[in-house]
N, C-alpha and C positions, 0 to 999 in steps of 0.2 A: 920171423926171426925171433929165436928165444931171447929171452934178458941177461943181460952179463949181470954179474954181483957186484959189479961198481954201478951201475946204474939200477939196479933192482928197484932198491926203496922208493927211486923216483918215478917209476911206472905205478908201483903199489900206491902209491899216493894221489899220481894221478886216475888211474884206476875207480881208485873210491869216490872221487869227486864226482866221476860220469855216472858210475852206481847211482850216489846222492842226488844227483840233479833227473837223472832219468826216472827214480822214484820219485822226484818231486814234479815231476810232468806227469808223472801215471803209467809213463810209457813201459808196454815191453818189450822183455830183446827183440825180438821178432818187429815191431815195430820200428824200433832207433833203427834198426840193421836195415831196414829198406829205406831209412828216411839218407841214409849214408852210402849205402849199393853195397854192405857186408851181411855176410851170414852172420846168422845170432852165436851160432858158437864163437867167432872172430868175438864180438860184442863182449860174449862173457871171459874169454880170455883175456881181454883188454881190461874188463872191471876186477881178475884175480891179479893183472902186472904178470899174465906168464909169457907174455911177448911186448915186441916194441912197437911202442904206437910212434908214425911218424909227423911232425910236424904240419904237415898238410893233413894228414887225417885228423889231428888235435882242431885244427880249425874248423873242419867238415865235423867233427863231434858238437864243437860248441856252437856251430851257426845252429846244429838239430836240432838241437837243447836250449836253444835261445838264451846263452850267455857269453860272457866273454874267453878268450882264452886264457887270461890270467886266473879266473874261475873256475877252468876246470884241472889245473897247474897249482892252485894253490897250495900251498906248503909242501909241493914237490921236492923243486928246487932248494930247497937248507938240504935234502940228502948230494947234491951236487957242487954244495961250495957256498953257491949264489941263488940270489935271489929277485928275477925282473921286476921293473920299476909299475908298483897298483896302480893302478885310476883311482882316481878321487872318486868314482862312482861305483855305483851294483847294482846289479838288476834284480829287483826279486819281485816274485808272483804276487799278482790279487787275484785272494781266493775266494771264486763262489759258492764251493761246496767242498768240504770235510765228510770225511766217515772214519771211522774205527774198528779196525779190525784183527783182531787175536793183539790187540793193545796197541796196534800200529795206527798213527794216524796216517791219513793219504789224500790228497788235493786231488779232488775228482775233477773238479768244474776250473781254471783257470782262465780267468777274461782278460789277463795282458800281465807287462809286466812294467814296473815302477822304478826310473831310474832314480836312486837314492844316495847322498852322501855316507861315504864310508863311516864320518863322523857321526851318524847316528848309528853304526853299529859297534858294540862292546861284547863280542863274544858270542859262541852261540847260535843260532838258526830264527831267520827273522822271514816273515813274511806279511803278506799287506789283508785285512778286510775292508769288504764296504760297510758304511754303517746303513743300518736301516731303523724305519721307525722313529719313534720321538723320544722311545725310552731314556736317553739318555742324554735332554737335553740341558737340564739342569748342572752338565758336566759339562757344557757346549760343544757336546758332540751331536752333529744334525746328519740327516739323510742325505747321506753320499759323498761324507768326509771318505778320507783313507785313514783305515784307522793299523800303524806300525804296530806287529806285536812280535815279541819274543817269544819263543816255545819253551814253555816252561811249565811245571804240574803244579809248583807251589809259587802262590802268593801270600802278603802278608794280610794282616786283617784291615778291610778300608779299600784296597787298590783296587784296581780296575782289573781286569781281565777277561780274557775271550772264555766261553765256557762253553764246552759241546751237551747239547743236548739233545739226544737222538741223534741226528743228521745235520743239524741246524748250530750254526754258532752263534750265537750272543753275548752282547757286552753288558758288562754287567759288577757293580761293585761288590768285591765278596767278603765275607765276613763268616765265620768258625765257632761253631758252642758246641764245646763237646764234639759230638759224631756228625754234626748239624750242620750242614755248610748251608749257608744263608744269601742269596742272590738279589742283591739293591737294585732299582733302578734310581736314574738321579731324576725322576718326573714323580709326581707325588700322586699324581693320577694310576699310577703302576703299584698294585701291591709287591711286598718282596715274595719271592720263591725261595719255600723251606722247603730243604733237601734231605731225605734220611741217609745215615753212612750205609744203609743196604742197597741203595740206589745204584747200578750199575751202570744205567744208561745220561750216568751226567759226569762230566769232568770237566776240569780246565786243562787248559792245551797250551794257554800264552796268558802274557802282563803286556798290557796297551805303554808300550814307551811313546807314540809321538802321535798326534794328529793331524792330518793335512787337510786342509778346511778346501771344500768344496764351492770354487765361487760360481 
């Protein structure tokens, strides 16, 4: 069933959310579409909004997708008036493995996901690392906290942030001279890692907003 144009925008909305989440599982069409008993083209017509998704299928999306259904509805509903009542929670990814590709970052490896109050998110695309190592315990970050980060490219000088390196992300305080991005650990036994600005194969990805201590 095509889209009326009184309800378009709210398909196109939700739409992008199953996009968004299904690139943030790895998944592709061809994969969602069997995990739900749809062809991929259904799939990708559902992520342009050129047809109606119906409610029972919005659930059978979000159970695939392992999130809620106000997550994959998010900011639908203002194109229809109103707006259903959030959960105080969200579920987002811990990620074991990042890559980069043609400047896209992608969650290869996902080990679960972390129910999180809404009140630590402000905006933005959030998801979870594990820490590893000792590098950064002088921050009291230890092996197997959860460490909350925002996806973001710029930090200020001093903050924390996740930093891909190769394939491999680490945390790591960062700091800017000139072309020079400079990589702190907070253990003293760790020298820092000088970065040249030709360096292609390092960036940051995220700012560490919260730690969840591993008891």
């Amino acid at each position: 069933m095509s889209v009326s144009d009184e309800n378009k925008f709210f398909y196109i909305a939700t739409g992008k959310n199953i996009k968004k989440y299904r690139d943030l599982r790895n998944y592709s069409l061809q994969v969602l579409a069997e995990k739900v008993g749809l062809t991929k083209k259904t799939i990708q017509r559902y992520e342009n909004g050129e047809i109606r998704i119906g409610m029972d299928r919005i659930k059978d999306l979000s159970v695939a997708l392992d999130v809620t259904v106000n997550q994959l509805t998010e900011g639908a509903y203002t194109y229809l008036g109103t707006e259903p009542e959030k959960s105080e929670y969200i579920s987002l990814p811990i990620v074991g493995k990042i890559s980069c590709g043609n400047g896209v970052l992608a969650y290869e490896s996902i080990e679960g996901y972390e129910t999180t109050p809404r009140s630590w998110i402000n905006g933005g695309e959030y998801f979870y690392l594990r820490a590893k190592g000792d590098s950064m315990n002088g921050a009291r970050i230890f092996e197997g906290d959860l460490l909350l980060i925002r996806k973001q490219e710029e930090v200020e000088d001093g903050e924390i942030a996740a930093v891909l390196i190769d394939d491999e992300a680490v945390l790591k305080k960062v700091y800017r001279q000139a072309d020079t991005l400079v990589l702190q650990s907070a253990n003293q036994n760790y020298p820092p890692i000088i970065c040249g600005g030709d360096e292609t194969n390092i960036r940051i990805i995220g700012k560490l907003k919260k730690v969840v201590i591993n008891f």
